[in-house]
Each structure stands twice: as C-alpha cells, then as structure tokens.
C-alpha positions as CSV (number, residue, x, y, z in Angstrom):
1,X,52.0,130.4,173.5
2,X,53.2,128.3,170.5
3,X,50.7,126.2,171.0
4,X,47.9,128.1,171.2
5,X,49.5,129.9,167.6
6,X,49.8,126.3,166.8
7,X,45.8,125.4,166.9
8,X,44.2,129.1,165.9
9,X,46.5,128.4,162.5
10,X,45.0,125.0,162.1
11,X,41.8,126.6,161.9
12,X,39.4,125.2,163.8
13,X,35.9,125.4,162.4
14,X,32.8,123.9,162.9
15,X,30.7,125.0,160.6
16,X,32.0,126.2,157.4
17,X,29.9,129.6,157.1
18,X,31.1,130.5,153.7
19,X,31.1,127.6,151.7
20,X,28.1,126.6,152.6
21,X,27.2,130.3,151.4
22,X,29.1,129.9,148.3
23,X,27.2,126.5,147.9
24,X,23.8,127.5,148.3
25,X,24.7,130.5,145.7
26,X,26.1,128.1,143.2
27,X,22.6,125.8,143.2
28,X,23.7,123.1,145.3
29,X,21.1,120.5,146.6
30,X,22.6,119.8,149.3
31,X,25.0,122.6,150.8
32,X,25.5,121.3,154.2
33,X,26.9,117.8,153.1
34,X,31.0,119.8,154.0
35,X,30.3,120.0,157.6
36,X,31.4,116.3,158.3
37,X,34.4,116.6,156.1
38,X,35.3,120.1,157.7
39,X,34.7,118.8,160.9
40,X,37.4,115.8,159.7
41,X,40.0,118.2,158.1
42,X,40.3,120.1,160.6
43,X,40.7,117.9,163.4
44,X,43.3,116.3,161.4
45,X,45.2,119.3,160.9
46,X,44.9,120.0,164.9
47,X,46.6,116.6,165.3
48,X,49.0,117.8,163.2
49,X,50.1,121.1,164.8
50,X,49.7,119.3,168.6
51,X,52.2,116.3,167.8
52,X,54.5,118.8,166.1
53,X,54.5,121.0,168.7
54,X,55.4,118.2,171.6
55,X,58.3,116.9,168.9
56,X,59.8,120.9,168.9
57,X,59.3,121.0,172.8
58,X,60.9,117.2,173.3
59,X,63.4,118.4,170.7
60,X,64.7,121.4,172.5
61,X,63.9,120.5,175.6
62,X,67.8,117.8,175.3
C-alpha cells in the first residue's frame, strides 16, 4: 500500500496537459518542447520514491 502512495505522489505524468495549456496561452512557439523533460522528471522522482521505499522495508524489516 505504501508503495502504491509512494508512485501516485511522485506524480506520474505523461503529458503535461496544463502547461502545455498555459504555454500555448502565453505565445509559445513551441509548447510541446516539456513533454521530454516531464517525461525525465518524473521518472526520476519514481526512482526516488521506489528505492526509498525498499530502504524503509529493508530497514524495518531487521
């Protein structure tokens, strides 16, 4: 169960809906450009919340 709190906080996300709204509203030429970076930041933070989960579980589990 903590791990699946563990990933929905990390946010997964694809495709960032909203900024690329908040883009296109603002005049960008190219709005779409955040997906890769999204796509980076937030497999980074799922990385994050799976390896410290397993160090919590290996933790209490001595």
């Amino acid at each position: 169960m903590i791990t699946f709190l563990a990933l929905n906080t990390s946010c997964i996300t694809l495709i960032p809906a909203v900024v690329i709204g908040v883009r296109l509203k603002a005049g960008s030429t190219n709005p779409t450009e955040i997906i890769g970076t999204t796509i980076v930041a937030t497999g980074c933070a799922m990385s994050v919340a799976i390896i410290v989960d397993y160090i919590i579980r290996h933790r209490r589990r001595k």
